[in-house]
C-alpha positions, 0 to 999 in steps of 0.5 A, a space after each residue: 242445118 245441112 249436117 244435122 240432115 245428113 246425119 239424120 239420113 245417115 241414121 236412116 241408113 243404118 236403121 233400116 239396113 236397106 240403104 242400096 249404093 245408087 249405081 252399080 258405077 258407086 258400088 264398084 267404086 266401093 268394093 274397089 276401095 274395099 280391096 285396097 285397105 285389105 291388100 293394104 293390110 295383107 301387105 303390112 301382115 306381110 312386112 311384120 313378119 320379118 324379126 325386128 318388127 315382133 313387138 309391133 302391134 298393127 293398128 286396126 285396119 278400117 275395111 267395113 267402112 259405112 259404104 263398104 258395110 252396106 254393099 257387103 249386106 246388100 251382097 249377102 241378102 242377094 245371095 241368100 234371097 236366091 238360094 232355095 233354102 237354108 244355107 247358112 250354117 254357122 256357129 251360135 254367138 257364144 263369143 262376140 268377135 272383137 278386132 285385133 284379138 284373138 279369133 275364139 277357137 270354138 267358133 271356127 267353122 266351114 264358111 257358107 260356099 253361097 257366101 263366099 262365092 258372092 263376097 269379094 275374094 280376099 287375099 291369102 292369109 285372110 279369110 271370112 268367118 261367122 260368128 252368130 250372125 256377124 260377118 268376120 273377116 280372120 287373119 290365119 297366120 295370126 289367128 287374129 280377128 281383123 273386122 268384123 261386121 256386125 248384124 250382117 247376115 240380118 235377118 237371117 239367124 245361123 244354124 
């Protein structure tokens, strides 16, 4: 019975997409645990560059977590709600972003700087991009889509 309520709240969560972290004791708990998995993945990057490790394939890192997700979004709706306009410039959704393929070359474009300035850095070669409105995080040196999150920006459609 417990289970069937906490799925039920869970699936709250994710529809409202306004589910906040209690504290911001829990939110930092979050974003620290979202820093480990892609320092984590950053050093796995960094280790498969060596010769004898080209014909493995990393497993799909685990960064947008449910947690994580609705932190990120909380972030971006902060961040936009306190601009004086709009910021956001990113590219139509002509291509769905899918992990661990290839970033679609047409989409890449300069990340919103009131974006960027409100997500947590992250570490050489990674990056963030968007794709309509999904949030993606693309390995550089591999050109390579790493997570993405998907209906990030909300409410809040590209230009």
């Amino acid at each position: 019975m417990r289970k069937t309520i906490a799925i039920g709240m869970l699936g709250l969560a994710l529809v409202s997409n306004s589910a906040a972290a209690q504290t911001a004791v829990e939110q930092a708990q979050i974003l620290r645990d979202f820093n480990v998995s892609v320092v984590d993945y950053a050093n796995r990057h960094r280790c498969l560059m060596f010769p004898e490790a080209n014909n493995v394939t990393p497993p799909a890192p685990k960064l947008f977590t449910l947690p994580v997700a609705m932190v990120v979004r909380q972030m971006i709706a902060r961040a936009i709600a306190e601009t004086d306009g709009p910021v956001i410039g990113g590219v139509g959704a002509a291509h769905r972003a899918i992990v661990m393929h290839p970033f679609p070359g047409a989409e890449l474009s300069d990340f919103p700087r009131v974006l960027k300035d409100a997500l947590p850095l992250l570490p050489a070669p990674l990056d963030y991009r968007l794709i309509g409105n999904d949030l993606v995080i693309r390995d550089a040196d591999a050109d390579l889509v790493v997570a993405v999150l998907r209906n990030a920006l909300g409410a809040f459609p590209t230009r």
